[in-house]
C-alpha positions as CSV (number, residue, x, y, z in Angstrom):
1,X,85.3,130.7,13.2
2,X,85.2,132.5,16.6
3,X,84.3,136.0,14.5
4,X,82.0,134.2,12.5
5,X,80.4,133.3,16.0
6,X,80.6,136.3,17.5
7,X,78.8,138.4,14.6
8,X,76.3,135.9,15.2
9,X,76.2,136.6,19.0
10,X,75.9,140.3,18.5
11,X,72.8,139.8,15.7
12,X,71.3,138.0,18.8
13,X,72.2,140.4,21.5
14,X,70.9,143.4,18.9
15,X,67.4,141.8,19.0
16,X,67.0,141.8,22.4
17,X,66.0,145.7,23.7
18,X,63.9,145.7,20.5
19,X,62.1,142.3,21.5
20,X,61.7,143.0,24.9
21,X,60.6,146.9,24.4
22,X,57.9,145.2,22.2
23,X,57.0,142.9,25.5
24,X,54.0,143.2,27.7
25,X,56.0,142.1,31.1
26,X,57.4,143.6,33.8
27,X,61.0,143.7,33.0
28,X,62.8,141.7,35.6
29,X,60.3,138.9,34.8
30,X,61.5,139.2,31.2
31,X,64.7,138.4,32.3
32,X,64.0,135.4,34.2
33,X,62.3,133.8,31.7
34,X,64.6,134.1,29.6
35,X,67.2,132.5,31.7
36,X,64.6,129.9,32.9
37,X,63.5,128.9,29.2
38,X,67.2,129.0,28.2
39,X,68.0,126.4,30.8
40,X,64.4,124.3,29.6
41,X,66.3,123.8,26.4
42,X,70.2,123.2,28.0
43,X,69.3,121.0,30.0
44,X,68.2,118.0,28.2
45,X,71.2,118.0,26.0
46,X,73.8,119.2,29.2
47,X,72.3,116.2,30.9
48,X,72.6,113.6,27.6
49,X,75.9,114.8,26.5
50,X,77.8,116.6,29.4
51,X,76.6,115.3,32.8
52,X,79.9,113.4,33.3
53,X,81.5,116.6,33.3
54,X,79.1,118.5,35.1
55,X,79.7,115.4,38.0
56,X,83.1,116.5,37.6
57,X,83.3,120.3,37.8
58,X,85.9,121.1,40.0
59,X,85.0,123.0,43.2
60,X,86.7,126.3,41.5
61,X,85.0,125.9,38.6
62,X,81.7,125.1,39.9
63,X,82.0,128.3,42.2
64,X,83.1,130.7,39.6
65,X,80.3,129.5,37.2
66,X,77.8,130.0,40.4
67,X,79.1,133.5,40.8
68,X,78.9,134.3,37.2
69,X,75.1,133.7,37.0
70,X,75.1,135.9,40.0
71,X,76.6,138.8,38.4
72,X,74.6,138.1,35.6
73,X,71.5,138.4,37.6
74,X,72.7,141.4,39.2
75,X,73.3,142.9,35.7
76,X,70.0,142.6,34.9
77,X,68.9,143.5,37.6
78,X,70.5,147.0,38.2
79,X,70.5,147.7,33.9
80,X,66.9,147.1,33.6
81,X,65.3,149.1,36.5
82,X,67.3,151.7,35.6
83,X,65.5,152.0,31.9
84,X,62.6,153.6,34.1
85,X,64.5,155.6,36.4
86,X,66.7,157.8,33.7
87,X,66.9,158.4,29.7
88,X,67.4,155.2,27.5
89,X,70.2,157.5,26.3
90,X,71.7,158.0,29.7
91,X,71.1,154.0,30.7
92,X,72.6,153.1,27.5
93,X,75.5,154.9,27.5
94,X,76.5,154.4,31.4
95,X,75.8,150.4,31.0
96,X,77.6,150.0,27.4
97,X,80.7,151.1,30.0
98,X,81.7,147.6,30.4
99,X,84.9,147.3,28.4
100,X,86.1,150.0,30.1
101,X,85.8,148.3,33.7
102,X,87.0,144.8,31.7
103,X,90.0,146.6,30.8
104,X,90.4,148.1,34.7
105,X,90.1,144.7,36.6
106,X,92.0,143.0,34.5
107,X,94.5,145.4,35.4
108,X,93.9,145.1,38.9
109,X,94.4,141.1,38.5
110,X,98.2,142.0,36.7
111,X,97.4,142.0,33.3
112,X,99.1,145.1,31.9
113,X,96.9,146.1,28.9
114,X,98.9,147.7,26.0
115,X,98.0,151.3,24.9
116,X,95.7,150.2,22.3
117,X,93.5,148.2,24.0
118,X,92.6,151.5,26.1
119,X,92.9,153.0,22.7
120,X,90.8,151.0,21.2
121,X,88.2,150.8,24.1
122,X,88.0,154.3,24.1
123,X,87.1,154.4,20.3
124,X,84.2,151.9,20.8
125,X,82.7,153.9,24.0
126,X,82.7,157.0,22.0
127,X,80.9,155.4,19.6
128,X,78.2,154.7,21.6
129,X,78.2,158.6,22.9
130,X,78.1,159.5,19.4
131,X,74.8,157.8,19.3
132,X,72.8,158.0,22.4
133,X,74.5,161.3,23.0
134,X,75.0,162.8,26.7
135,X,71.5,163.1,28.2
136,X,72.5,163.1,31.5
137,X,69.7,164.8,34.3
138,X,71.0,166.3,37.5
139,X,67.4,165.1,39.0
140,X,68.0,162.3,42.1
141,X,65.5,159.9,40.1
142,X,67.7,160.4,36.9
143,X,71.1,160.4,38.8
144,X,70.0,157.3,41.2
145,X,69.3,155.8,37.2
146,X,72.2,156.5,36.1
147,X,74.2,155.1,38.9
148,X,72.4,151.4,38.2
149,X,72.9,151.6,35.0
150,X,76.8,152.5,35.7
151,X,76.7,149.4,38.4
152,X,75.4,147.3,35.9
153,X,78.3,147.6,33.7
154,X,80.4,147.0,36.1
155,X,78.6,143.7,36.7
156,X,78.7,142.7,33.1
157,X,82.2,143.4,33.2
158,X,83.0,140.9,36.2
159,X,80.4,138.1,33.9
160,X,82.3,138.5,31.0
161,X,85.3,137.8,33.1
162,X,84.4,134.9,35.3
163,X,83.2,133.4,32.0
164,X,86.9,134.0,30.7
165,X,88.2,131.8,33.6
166,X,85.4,129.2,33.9
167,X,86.1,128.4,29.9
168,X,89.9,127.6,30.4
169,X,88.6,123.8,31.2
170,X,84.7,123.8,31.2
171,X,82.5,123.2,28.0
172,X,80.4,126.0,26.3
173,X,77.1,123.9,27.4
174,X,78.1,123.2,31.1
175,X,78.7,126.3,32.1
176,X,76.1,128.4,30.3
177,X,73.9,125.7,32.1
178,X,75.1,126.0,35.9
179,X,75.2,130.1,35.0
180,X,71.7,130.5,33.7
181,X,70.3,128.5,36.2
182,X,71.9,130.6,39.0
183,X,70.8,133.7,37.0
184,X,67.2,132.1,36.8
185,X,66.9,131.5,40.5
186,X,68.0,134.8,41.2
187,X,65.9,136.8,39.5
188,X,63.0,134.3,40.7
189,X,63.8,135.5,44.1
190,X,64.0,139.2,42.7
191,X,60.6,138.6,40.5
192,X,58.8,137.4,44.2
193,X,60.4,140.4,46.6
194,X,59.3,143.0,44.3
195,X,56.0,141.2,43.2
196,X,56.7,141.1,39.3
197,X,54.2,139.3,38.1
198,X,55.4,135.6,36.2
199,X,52.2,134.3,34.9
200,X,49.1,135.6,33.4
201,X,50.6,137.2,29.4
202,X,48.9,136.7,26.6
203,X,50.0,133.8,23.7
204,X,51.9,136.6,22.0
205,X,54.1,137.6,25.1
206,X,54.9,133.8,25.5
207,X,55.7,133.3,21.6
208,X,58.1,136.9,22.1
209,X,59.1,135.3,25.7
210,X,60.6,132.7,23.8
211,X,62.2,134.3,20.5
212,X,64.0,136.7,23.0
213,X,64.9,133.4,24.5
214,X,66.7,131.6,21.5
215,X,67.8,135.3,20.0
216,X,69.2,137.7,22.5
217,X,70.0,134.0,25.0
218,X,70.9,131.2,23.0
219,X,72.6,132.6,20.1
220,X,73.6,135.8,21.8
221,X,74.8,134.9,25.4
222,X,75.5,131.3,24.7
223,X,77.7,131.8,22.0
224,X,79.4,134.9,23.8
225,X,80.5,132.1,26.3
226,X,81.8,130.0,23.5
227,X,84.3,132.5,21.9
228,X,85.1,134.4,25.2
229,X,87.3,131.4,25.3
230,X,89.3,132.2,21.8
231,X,88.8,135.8,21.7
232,X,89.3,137.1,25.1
233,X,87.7,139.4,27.9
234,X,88.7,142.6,26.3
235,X,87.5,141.5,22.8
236,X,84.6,140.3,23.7
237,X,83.1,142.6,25.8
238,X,84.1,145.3,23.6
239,X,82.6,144.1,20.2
240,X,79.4,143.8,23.1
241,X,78.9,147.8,22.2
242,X,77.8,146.6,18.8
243,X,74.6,146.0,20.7
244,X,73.7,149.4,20.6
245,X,74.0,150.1,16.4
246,X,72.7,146.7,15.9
247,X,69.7,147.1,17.9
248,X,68.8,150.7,16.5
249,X,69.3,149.2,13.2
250,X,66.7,146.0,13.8
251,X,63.9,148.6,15.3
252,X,64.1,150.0,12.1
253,X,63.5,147.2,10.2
254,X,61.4,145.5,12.5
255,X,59.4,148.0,14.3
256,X,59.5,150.9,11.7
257,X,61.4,153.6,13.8
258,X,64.0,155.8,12.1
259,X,67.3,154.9,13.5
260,X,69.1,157.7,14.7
261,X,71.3,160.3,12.4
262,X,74.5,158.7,14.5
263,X,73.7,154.8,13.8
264,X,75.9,154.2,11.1
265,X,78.8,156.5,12.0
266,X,78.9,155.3,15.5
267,X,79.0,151.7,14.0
268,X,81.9,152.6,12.0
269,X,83.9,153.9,15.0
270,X,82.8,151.1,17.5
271,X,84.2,148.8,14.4
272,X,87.1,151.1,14.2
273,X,87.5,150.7,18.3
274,X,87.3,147.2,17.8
275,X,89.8,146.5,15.4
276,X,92.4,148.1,17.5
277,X,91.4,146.2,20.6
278,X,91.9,143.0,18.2
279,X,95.2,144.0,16.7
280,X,96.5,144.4,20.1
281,X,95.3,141.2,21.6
282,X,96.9,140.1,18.4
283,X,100.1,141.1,18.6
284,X,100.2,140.1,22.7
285,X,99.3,136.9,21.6
């Protein structure tokens, strides 16, 4: 079941560069709305079904689900800026670095990962060079790009992470709710400092506002909290790299564009990658 989910999560995710490349607002507004809209619908069911346990959210828990919105917010916030600043190539391939630092910190915390997890992580990174390829630009503008894209990686990395430990006693609804909404409030202060504007699209923006809202939030992120729980940090933030195929693959279909001579055979080794990082957490389990 928590594959089935997760192929489902990663369809969602895929949607998401497409959707918001095809939306007229600035992009860290984009990402508050999509937070803010996913906690719109959350809420009414969190506060019907789960507010006895929201009441009782420990003061760890609580905190680590507080700091997990954070680093989500940050995520966006370093990832998305950085789409301007560099290559999509180069952003692409320095943010998609995430099971890579996954892999590092849970090191740091003790957690000796066997030579196939690196193995495997490996195999799925590559798989993304083999299809953005190395665009990297020596100019400040492009390496100060890069560098954000880079940091937020990293960030996904501690989000996937914090979500790991939050789901060890917390429900899939009360913590994406307490997350979002500290992601949402976030980027609301980011959206006001840097004077993004909020209001003001056209019906079409709103309508793509809120697909991007039940895709790439909803069925994507939500349900990547839900399994995180089953499949682990590593797994789950590696079969995250399927993002990239997936969403060359849906701006084919959707918008028309040829994907890219690499799509398919950097699918096949991110699957291949994948795999291994699954056998191992496998055979550790």
């Amino acid at each position: 079941m928590d594959f089935a989910l997760l192929a489902v999560a990663i369809a969602g995710v895929s949607l998401s560069a497409p959707l918001i490349a095809a939306t007229a607002a600035p992009a860290l507004a984009i990402a508050f709305w999509r937070n803010a809209m996913a906690v719109g619908v959350l809420s009414p069911f969190a506060l019907l079904r789960h507010r006895a346990e929201l009441r009782g959210m420990g003061r760890r828990a609580l905190w680590l689900s507080l700091a997990a919105g954070a680093v989500l917010a940050l995520h966006f916030g370093l990832w998305l800026p950085s789409l301007s600043m560099t290559s999509v190539a180069s952003s692409t391939a320095m943010v998609t670095t995430t099971p890579v630092w996954t892999t590092l910190l849970l090191r740091l915390r003790g957690q000796r990962q066997p030579a196939l997890v690196w193995a495997g992580t490996g195999l799925a990174v590559l798989g993304v060079v083999i299809l953005t390829g190395v665009d990297l630009s020596l100019s400040p503008r492009a390496l100060a790009g890069d560098g954000l894209a880079l940091a937020g990686g990293i960030a996904a990395a501690g989000y996937v992470l914090l979500g790991a430990e939050v789901r060890r006693t917390v429900s899939t609804t009360a913590y994406s709710l307490v997350c979002y909404t500290t992601t949402a409030v976030a980027l609301l202060v980011a959206c006001l400092v840097s004077g993004s504007a909020l209001a003001g699209y056209s019906g079409t923006t709103w309508l793509k506002l809120a697909a991007l809202t039940v895709a790439a939030q909803l069925l994507g992120h939500t349900i990547l909290n839900r399994v995180v729980r089953g499949l682990g940090a590593s797994t789950t933030s590696t079969a995250i790299l399927l993002e990239t195929p997936g969403a060359a693959l849906v701006a084919a279909l959707w918008l028309g564009q040829t994907p890219p001579v690499g799509a398919y055979p950097a699918l096949v080794v991110i699957l291949a990658g994948l795999a291994l990082v699954v056998l191992a957490d496998r055979r550790k389990g």
